[in-house]
C-alpha positions as CSV (number, residue, x, y, z in Angstrom):
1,X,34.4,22.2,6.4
2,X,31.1,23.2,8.1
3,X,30.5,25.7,5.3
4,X,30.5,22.9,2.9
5,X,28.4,20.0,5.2
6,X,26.0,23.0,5.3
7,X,25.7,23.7,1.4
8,X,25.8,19.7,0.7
9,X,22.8,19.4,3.1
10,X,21.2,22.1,1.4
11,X,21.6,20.6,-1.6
12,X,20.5,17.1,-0.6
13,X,17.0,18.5,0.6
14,X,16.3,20.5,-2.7
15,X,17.3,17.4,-4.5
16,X,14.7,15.7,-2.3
17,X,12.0,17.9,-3.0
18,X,12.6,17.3,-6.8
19,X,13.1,13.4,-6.5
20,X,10.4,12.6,-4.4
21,X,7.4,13.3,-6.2
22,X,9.1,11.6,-9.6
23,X,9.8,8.5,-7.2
24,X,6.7,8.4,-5.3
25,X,4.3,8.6,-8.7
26,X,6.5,5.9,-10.3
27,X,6.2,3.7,-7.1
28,X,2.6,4.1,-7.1
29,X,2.2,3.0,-11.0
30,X,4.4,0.1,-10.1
31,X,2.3,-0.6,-7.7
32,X,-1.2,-0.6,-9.4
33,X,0.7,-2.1,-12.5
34,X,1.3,-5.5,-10.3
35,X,-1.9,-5.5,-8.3
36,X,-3.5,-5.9,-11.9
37,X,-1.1,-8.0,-13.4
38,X,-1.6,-10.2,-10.7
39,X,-5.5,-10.6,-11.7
40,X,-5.4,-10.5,-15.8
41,X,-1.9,-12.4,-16.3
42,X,-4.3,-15.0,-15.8
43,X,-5.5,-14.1,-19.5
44,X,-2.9,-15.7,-21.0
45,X,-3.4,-19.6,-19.2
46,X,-3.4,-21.2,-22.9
47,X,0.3,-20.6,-23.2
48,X,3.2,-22.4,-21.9
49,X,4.8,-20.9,-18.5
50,X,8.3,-22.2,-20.7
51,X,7.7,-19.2,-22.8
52,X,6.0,-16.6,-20.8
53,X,7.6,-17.2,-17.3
54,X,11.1,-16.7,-16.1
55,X,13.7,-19.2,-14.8
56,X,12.5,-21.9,-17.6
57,X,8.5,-21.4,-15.9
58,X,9.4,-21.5,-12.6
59,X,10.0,-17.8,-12.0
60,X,7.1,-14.7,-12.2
61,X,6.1,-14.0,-15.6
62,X,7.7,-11.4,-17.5
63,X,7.0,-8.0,-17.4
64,X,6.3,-7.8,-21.3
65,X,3.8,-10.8,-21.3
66,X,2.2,-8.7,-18.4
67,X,1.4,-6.0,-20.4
68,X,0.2,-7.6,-23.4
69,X,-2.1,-9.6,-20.5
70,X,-3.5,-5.8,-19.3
71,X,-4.0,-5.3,-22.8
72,X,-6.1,-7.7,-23.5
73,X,-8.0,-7.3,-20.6
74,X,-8.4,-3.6,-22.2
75,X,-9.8,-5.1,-25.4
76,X,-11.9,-7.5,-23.2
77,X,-13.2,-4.8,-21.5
78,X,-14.4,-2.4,-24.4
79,X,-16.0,-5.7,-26.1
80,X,-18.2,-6.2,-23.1
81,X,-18.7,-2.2,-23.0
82,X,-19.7,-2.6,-26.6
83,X,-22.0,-5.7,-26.4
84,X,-24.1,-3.5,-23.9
85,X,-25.0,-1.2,-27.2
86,X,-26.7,-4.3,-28.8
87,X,-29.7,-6.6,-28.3
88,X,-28.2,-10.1,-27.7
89,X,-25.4,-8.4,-26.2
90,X,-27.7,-6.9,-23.1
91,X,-29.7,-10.7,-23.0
92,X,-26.1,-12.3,-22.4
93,X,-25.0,-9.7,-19.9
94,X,-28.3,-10.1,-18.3
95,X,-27.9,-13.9,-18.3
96,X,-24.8,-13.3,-16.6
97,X,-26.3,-11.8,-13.8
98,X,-28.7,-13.6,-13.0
99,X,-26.5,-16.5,-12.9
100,X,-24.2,-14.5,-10.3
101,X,-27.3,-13.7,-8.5
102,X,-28.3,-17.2,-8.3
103,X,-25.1,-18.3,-6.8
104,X,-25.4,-19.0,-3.0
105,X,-23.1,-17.0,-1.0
106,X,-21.4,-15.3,-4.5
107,X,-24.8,-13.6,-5.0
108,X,-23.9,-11.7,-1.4
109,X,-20.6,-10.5,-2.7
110,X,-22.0,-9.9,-6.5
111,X,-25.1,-8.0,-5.1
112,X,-23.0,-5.9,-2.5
113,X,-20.1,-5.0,-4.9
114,X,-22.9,-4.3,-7.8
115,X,-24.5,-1.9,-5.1
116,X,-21.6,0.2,-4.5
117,X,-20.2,0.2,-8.1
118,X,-24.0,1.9,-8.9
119,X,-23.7,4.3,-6.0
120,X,-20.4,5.4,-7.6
121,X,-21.1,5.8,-11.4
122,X,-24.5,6.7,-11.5
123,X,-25.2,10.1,-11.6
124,X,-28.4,10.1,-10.0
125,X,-26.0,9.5,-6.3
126,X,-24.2,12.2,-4.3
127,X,-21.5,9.6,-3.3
128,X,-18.5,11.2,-2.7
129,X,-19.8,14.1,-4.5
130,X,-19.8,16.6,-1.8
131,X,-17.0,18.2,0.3
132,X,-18.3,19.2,4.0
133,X,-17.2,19.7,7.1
134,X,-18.2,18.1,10.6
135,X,-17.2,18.4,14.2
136,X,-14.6,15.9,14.7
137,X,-13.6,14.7,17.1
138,X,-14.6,17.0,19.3
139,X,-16.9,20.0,19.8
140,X,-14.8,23.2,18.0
141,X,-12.4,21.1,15.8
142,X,-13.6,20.3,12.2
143,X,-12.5,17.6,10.1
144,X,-12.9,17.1,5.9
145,X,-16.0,14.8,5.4
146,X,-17.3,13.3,2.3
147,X,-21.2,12.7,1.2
148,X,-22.1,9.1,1.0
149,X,-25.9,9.4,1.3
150,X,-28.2,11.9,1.5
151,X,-30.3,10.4,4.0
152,X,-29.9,7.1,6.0
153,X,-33.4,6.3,6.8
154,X,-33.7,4.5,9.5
155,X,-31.1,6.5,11.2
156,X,-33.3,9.3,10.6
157,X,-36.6,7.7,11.8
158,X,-35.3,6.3,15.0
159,X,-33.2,9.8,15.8
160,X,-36.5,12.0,14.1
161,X,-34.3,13.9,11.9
162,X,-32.5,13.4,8.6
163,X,-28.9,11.7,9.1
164,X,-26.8,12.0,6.4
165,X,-23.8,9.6,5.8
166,X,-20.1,11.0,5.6
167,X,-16.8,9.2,5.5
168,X,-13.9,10.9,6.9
169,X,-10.8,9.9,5.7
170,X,-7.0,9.8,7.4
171,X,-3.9,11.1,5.8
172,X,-2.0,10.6,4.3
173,X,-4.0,7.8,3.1
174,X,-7.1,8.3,2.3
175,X,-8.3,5.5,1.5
176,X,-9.2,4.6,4.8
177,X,-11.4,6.2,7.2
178,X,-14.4,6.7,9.2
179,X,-18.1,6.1,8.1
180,X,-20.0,8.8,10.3
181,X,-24.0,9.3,10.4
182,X,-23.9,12.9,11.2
183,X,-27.2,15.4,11.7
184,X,-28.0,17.3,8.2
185,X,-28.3,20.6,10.1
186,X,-24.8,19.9,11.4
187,X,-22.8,19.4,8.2
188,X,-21.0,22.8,6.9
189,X,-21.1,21.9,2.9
190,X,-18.2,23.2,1.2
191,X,-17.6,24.9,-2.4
192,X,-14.1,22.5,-2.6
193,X,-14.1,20.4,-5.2
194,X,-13.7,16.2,-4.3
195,X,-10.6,16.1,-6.4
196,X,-9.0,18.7,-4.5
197,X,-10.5,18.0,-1.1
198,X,-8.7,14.6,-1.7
199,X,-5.3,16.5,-2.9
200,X,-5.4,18.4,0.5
201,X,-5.9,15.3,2.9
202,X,-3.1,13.7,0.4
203,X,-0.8,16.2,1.0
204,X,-1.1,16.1,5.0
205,X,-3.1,19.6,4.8
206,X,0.1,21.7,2.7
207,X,-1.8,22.0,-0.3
208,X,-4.7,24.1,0.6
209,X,-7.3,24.6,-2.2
210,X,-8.2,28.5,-3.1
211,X,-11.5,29.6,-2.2
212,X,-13.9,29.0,-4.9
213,X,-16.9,31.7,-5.5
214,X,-16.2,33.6,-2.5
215,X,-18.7,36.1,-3.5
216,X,-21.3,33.1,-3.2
217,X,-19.6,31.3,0.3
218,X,-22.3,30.8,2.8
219,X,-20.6,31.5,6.5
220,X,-23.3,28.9,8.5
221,X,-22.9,28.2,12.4
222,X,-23.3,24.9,13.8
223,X,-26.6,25.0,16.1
224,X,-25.5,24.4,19.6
């Protein structure tokens, strides 16, 4: 009997190790799947809630309207993406910004949210860009940083050297975080790519990323 709670245990955990991921990814496209559903289903407010809603319209609207609502919001998307490429296209975009700019209080949002969608798809930025290490949090333990900025001036003026902006982020979620303003001599810039930096602090540090160009691998000290 013990023989065979042993083997079914066994079995369980392998099982486990195969289910999991399959689960977890699934969950996580269900997930995203109704965050944006909740936002474009919205698309489709010229027709009935008899037709596209459960329970006669007074239950959530069905899954299949939801998708044709993200699809749409697809086409809507690449329309604007293509209006960009034209003359009157740019005027009307333009248009709309300045009427978002001219909003009072939206303009804050508009203007902060514009800010960081720049700092994120231009490729002039280092956002996010960078893998480094700091001391945190405490002297002798290091913890996986992320550039933000290159320099934060007034940081730097006030302190008389450049400080350079780095979020840290927790695990297994790292999503959240913490925004440090850490001294440019003491940030250890690693070869790790962003995408795997991001798959090690996923993975609670058991998914450690090979070393990359160790021929090239700088080993600096942090100055006391």
């Amino acid at each position: 009997m013990r023989k065979t709670i042993l083997r079914w245990r066994a079995n369980f955990f392998t099982g486990l190790l195969v289910v999991m991921p399959v689960v977890a990814s699934l969950a996580i496209v269900l997930w995203l799947f109704s965050a944006v559903s909740g936002v474009t289903n919205s698309l489709l407010f010229f027709l009935p809630k008899t037709l596209t809603h459960a329970g006669n319209g007074q239950g959530q609207m069905s899954w299949y309207w939801s998708v044709l609502a993200l699809l749409i919001s697809f086409l809507l998307v690449a329309l604007v993406g293509r209006a960009t490429r034209n003359y009157v296209g740019r005027q009307l975009i333009r248009g709309v910004d300045r009427l978002m700019s001219s909003v009072p209080l939206l303009n804050k949002i508009y203007g902060t949210l514009k800010q960081v969608n720049e700092a994120f798809t231009s490729t002039q930025k280092s956002s996010f860009k960078q893998v480094v290490l700091i001391e945190y949090p405490r002297k002798g333990i290091h913890s996986i940083g992320f550039v933000t900025n290159d320099e934060i001036p007034e940081a730097s003026v006030r302190l008389g050297q450049t400080m350079v902006g780095v979020f840290v982020p927790t695990t297994p979620n790292p999503t959240s975080g913490f925004l440090m303003v850490v001294p440019h001599d003491q940030i250890i810039r690693l070869d790790m790519t962003v995408t795997d930096a991001f798959k090690y602090v996923f993975s609670l540090g058991s998914i450690a990323p090979e070393l990359r160009a160790p021929s090239v691998v700088e080993s600096r000290q942090i100055p006391e």
